[in-house]
C-alpha positions as CSV (number, residue, x, y, z in Angstrom):
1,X,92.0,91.8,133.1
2,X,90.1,88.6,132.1
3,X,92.4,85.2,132.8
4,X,90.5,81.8,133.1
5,X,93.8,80.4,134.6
6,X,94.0,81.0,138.3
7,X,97.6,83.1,137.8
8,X,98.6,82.1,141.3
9,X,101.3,80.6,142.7
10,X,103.1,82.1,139.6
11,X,105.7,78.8,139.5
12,X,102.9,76.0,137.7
13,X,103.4,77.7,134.8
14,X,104.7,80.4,132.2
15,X,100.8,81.1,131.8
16,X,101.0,81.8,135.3
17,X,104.0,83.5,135.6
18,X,103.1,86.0,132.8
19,X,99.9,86.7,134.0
20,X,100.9,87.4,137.9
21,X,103.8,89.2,137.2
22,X,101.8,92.0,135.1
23,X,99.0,92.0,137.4
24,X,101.4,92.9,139.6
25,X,103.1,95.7,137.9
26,X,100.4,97.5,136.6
27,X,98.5,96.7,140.0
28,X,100.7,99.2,141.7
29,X,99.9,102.0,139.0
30,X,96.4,101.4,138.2
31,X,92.6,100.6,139.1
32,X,93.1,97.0,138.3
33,X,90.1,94.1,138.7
34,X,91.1,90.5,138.1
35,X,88.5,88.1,136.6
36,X,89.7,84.7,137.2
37,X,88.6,81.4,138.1
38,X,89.5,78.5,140.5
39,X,90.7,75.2,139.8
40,X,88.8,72.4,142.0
41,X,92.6,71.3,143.3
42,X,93.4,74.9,144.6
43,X,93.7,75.4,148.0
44,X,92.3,78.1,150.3
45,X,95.7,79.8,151.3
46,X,96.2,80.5,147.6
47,X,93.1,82.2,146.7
48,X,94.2,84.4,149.8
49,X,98.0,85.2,149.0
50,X,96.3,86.4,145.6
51,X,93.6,88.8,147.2
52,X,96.4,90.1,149.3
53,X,98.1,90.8,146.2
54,X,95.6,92.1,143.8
55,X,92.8,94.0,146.2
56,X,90.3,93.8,143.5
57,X,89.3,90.3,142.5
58,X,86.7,88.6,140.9
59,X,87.0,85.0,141.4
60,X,84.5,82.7,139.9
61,X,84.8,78.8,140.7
62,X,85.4,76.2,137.7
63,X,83.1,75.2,135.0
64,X,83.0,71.5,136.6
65,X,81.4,73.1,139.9
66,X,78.7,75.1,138.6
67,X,75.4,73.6,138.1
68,X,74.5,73.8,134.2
69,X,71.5,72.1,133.3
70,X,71.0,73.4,130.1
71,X,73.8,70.7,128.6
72,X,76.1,73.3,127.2
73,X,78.9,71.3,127.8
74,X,78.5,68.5,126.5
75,X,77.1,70.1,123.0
76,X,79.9,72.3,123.1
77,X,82.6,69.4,122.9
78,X,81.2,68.2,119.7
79,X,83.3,68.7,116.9
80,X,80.3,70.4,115.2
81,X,80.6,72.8,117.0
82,X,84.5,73.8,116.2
83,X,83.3,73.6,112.4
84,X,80.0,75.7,112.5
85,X,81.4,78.4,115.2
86,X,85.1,78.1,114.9
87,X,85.7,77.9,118.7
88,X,87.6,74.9,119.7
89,X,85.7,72.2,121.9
90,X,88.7,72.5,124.7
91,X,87.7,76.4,125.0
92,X,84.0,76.0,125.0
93,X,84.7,73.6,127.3
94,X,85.7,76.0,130.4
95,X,83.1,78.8,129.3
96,X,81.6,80.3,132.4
97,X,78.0,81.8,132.1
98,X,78.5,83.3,135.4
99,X,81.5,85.1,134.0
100,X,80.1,86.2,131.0
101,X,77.4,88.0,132.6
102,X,79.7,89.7,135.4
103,X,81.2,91.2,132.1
104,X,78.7,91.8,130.3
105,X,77.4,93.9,133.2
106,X,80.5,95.5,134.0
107,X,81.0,96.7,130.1
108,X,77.5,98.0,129.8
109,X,77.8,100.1,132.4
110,X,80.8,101.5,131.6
111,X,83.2,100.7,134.8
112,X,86.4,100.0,132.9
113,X,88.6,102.4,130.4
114,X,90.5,99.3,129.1
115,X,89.7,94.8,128.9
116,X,92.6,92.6,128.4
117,X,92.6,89.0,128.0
118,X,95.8,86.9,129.2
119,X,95.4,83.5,126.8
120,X,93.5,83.0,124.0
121,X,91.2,80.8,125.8
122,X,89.7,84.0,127.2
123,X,88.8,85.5,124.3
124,X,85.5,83.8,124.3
125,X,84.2,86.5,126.6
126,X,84.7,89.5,124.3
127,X,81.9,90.4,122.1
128,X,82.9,92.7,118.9
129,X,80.7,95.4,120.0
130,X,82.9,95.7,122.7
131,X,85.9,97.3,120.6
132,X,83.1,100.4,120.2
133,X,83.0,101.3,123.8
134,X,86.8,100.8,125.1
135,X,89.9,99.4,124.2
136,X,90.4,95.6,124.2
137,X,93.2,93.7,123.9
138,X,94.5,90.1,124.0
139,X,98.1,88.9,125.1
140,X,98.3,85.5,123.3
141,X,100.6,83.8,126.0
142,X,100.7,80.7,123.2
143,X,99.4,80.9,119.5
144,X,96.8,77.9,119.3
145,X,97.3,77.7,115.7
146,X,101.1,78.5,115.5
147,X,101.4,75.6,117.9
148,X,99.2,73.0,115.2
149,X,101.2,74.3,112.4
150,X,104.5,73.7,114.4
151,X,103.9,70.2,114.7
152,X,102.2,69.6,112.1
153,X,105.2,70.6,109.7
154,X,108.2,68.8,112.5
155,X,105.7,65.9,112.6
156,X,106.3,66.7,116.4
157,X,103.2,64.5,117.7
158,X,101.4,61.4,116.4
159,X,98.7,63.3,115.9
160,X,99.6,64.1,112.3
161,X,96.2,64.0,110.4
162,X,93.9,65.2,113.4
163,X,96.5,68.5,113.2
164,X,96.3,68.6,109.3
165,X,92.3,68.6,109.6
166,X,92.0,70.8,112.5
167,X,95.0,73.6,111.1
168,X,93.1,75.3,108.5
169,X,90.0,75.4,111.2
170,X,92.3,76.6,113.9
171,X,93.7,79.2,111.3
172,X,90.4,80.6,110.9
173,X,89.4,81.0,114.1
174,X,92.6,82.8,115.5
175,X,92.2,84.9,112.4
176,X,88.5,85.5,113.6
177,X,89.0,86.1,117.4
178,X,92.0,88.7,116.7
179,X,89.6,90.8,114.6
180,X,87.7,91.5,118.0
181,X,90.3,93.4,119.7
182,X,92.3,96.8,119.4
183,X,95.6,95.1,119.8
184,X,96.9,91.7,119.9
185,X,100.4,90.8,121.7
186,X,103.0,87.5,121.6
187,X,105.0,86.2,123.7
188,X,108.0,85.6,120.6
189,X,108.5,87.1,117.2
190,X,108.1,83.7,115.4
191,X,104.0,84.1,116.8
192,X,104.4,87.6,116.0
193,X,105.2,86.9,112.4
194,X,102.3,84.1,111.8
195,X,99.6,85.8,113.1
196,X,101.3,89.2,110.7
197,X,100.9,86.7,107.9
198,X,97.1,86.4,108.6
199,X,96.8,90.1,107.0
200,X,95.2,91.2,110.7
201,X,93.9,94.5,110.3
202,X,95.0,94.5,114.3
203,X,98.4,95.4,115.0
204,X,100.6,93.0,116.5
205,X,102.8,93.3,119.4
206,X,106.1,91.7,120.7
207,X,107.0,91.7,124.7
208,X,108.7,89.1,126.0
209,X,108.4,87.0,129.2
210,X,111.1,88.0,132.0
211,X,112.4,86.8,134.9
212,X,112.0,88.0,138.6
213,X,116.0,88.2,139.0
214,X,116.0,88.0,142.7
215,X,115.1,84.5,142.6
216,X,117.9,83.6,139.9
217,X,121.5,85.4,141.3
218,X,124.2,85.4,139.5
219,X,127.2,82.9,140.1
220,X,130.3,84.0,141.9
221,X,132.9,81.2,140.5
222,X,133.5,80.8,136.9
223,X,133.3,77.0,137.2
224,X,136.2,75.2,135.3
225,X,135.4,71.6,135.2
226,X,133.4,69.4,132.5
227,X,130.2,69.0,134.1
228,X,127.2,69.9,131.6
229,X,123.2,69.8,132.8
230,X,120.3,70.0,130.6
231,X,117.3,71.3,133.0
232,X,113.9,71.1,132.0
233,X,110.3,69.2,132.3
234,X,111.5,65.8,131.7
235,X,107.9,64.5,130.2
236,X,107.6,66.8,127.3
237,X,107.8,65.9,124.5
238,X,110.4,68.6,123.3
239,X,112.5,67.5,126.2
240,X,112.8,64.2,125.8
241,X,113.8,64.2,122.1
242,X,116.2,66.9,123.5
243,X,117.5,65.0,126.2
244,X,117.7,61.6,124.3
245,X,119.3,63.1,121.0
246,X,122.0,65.0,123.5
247,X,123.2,61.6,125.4
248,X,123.0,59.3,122.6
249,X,124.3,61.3,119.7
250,X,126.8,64.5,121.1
251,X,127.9,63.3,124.5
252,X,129.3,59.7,123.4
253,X,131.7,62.0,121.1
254,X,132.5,64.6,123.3
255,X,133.4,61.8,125.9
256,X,135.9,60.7,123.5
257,X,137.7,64.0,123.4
258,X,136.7,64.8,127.4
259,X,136.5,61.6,129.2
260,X,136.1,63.3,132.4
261,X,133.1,65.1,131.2
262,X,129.7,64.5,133.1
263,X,125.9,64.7,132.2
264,X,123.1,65.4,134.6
265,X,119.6,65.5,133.1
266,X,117.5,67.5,135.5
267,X,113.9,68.3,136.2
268,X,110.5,66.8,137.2
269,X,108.7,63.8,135.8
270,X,111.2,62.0,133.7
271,X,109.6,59.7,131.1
272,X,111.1,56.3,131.0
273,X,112.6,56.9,128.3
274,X,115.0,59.5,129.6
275,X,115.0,57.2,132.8
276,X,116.8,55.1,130.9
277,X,119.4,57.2,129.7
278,X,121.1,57.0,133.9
279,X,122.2,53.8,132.7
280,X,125.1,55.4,130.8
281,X,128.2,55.9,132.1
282,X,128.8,59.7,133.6
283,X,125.2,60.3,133.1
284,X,122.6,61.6,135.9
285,X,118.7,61.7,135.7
286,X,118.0,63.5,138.7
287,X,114.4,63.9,138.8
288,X,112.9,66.8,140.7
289,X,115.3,68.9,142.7
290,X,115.0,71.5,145.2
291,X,116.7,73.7,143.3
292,X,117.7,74.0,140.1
293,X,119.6,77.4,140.3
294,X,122.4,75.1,142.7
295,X,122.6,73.0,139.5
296,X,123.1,75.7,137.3
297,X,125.6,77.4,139.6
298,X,127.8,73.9,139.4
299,X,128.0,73.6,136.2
300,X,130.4,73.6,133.2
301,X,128.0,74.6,130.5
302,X,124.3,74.8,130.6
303,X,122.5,72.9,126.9
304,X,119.5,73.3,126.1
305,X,119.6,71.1,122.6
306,X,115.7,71.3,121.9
307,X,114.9,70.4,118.2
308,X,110.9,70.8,117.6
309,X,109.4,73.6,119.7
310,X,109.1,77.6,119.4
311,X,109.1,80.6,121.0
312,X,111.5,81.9,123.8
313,X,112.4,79.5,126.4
314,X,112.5,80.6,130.0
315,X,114.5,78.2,130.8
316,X,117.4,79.8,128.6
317,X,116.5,83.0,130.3
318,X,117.4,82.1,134.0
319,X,121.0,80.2,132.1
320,X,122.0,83.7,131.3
321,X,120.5,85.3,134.6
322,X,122.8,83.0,137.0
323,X,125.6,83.4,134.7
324,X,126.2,80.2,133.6
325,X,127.8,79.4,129.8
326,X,125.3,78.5,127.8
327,X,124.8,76.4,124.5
328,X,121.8,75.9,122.5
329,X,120.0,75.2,119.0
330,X,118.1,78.0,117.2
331,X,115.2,76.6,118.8
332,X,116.4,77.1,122.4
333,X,118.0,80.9,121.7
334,X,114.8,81.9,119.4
335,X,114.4,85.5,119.9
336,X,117.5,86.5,122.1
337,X,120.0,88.5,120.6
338,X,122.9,86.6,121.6
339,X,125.6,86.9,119.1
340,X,125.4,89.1,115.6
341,X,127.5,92.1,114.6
342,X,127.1,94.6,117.2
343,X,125.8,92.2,119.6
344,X,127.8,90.9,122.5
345,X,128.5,86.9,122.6
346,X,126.6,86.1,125.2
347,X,126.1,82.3,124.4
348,X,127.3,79.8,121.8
349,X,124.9,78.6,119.3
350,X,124.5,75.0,118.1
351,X,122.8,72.4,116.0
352,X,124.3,69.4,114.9
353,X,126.6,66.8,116.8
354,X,129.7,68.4,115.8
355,X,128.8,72.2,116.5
356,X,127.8,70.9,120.0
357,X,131.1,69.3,120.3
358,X,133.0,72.5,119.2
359,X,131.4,75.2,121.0
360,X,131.3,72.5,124.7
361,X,135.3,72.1,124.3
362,X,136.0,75.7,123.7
363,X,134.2,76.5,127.0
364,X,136.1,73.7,128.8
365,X,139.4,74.7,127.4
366,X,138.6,78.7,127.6
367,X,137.7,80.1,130.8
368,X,138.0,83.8,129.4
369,X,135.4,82.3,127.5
370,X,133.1,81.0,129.9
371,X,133.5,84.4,132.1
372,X,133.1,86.5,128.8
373,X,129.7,84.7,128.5
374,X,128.5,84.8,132.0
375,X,129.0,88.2,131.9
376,X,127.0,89.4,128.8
377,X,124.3,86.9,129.9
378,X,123.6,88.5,133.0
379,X,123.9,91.2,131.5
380,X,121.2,91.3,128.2
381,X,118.6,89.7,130.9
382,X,119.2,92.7,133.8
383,X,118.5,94.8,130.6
384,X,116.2,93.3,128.8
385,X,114.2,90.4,129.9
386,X,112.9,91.5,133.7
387,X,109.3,91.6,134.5
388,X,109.6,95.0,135.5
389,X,110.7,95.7,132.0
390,X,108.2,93.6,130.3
391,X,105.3,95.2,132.5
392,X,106.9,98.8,131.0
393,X,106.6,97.6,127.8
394,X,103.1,96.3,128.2
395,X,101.9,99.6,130.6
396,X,103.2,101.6,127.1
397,X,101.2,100.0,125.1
398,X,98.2,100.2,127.1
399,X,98.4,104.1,127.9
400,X,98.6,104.4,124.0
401,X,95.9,102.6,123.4
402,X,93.4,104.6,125.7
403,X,95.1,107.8,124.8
């Protein structure tokens, strides 16, 4: 298993998170050798915790501390480069020599049955040829190019015209890099269905992120109450729109129907403009906490009211683990069979100011309601959305592909 990201601790990051959690599973079934590098801010006690978890690790240090004379680097970060070669600059940026040699050794002489690669950024490594003498696959953890088309269409960054003239580039080059592998795998169906619309001959496969469900119990008190929290990263992008659209647009006219009701905007690094929002009446910026799961126990309803990003949140994931009612856009429930026919409710779905109002009051007014979605929350993620069912999925797919 090839992953340029140091995957430990698994909480920086759902890069992380992914990657730990199925080293760990399939670490307890299989032979399993982890190539990885180091960050320059790790510390030592976290390269050890990770040996102690995965016996057999390969752990090169980071492009910035090896010597590299030949100026690589630098040429690699010209834009030339992304045109002629169709690797983006940021990837080429991290490429270890080092690494590809331990590789290139190891495949040659025919120590492994199967390569993955956890990120695209990894797929640098692979050559073609490999595909001839054993499986490889890639698990895109985030589609490079889905992203660029994402915000290129929502106008989600200022970066408008540098994402018009890099898409078609970037579309090329995931195309190219898929075409390496056995089998490719996303993260969400929305990926799943752009990189289907690039006609790979690869097949492409779905498996979800999960949760480690230990660390996210479920509630014992149906809260009653009108206290709502929005958790999250409070200097993204997606979460600040989020935040600021929620407080300024749906909570001024829920207030006038629940004047009692309360706001608290919670998570790390809030930008100043979602500082700002404290200033209103019955609303809370918290900053970082020391734990969010208390928050989520407290309150009312959980919103997550993103408007511009894809693919399945985690954070709506550990809503429904610790029970709590949840309301969100399309964007926040993408992928999760929440509601449907056949499908139990398990949380409300809105978009607009007044859909936000509707479904908020009926959980304040209805606590058959709010209990009736704790319950099937909990519920589709015990069955669903663990890591131990996730690794299953991804074990599957790996015994079928060296069968």
């Amino acid at each position: 298993m090839i992953s340029s990201t140091f995957p430990y601790p698994p909480i920086q990051g759902k890069t992380q998170m992914r990657t730990f959690s199925l080293l760990t599973y399939l670490n307890k079934r299989h032979d399993l050798t982890l190539v990885t590098q180091f960050p320059e801010q790790i510390i030592e006690e976290d390269i050890n915790s990770l040996r102690q978890q995965i016996e057999n690790c390969i752990i090169f240090p980071s492009v910035s501390r090896e010597a590299n004379s030949s100026g690589f680097l630098n040429k690699a970060k010209q834009l030339g480069v992304f045109f002629q070669q169709g690797t983006p600059p940021r990837f080429l940026s991290h490429y270890s020599l080092k690494i590809q040699e331990c590789l290139d050794q190891a495949i040659d002489s025919g120590e492994f049955d199967l390569l993955t690669c956890e990120g695209s950024s990894n797929e640098i490594y692979v050559r073609p040829q490999w595909r001839e003498k054993l499986p490889t696959l890639i698990n895109i953890h985030r589609s490079v190019w889905g992203t660029y088309k994402h915000q290129t269409e929502t106008q989600a960054t200022e970066s408008g015209l540098r994402n018009q003239i890099n898409l078609p580039l970037l579309r090329r080059y995931e195309k190219q890099y898929c075409g390496k592998f056995l089998s490719v795998v996303t993260t969400s169906k929305t990926e799943q269905k752009l990189l289907k619309d690039l006609k790979l001959e690869t097949p492409v496969t779905f498996i979800p992120n999960g949760l480690d469900l230990s660390k996210f119990p479920k509630r014992t008190v149906n809260q009653g109450g009108q206290r709502i929290v929005f958790i999250g990263a409070m200097d993204k992008p997606g979460n600040i729109d989020a935040a600021r659209f929620f407080s300024l647009e749906v909570f001024p006219k829920l207030r006038k129907r629940y004047p009692e009701a309360t706001l608290e905007l919670v998570g790390i690094r809030p930008a100043p403009e979602v500082k700002e929002l404290g200033q209103i009446p019955r609303i809370t910026v918290t900053g970082q906490v020391p734990s969010v799961i208390e928050y989520l126990h407290w309150a009312t309803v959980c919103v997550i009211p993103i408007r511009n990003s894809t693919g399945t949140k985690i954070r709506s994931l550990q809503t429904l683990a610790t029970g709590t009612p949840l309301v969100a856009s399309d964007y926040g429930l993408e992928g999760l069979p929440i509601d449907g026919t056949g499908v139990p409710l398990s949380a409300m779905r809105a978009n607009g100011v007044d859909e936000y109002v509707y479904a908020i009051g009926r959980l304040f007014e209805q606590p058959k309601l709010r209990e009736k979605l704790s319950i099937n929350g909990r519920a589709l993620i015990e069955k669903e959305y663990t890591w131990e069912r996730t690794g299953e999925r991804y074990e599957q797919l790996l015994i079928h592909l060296t069968s």
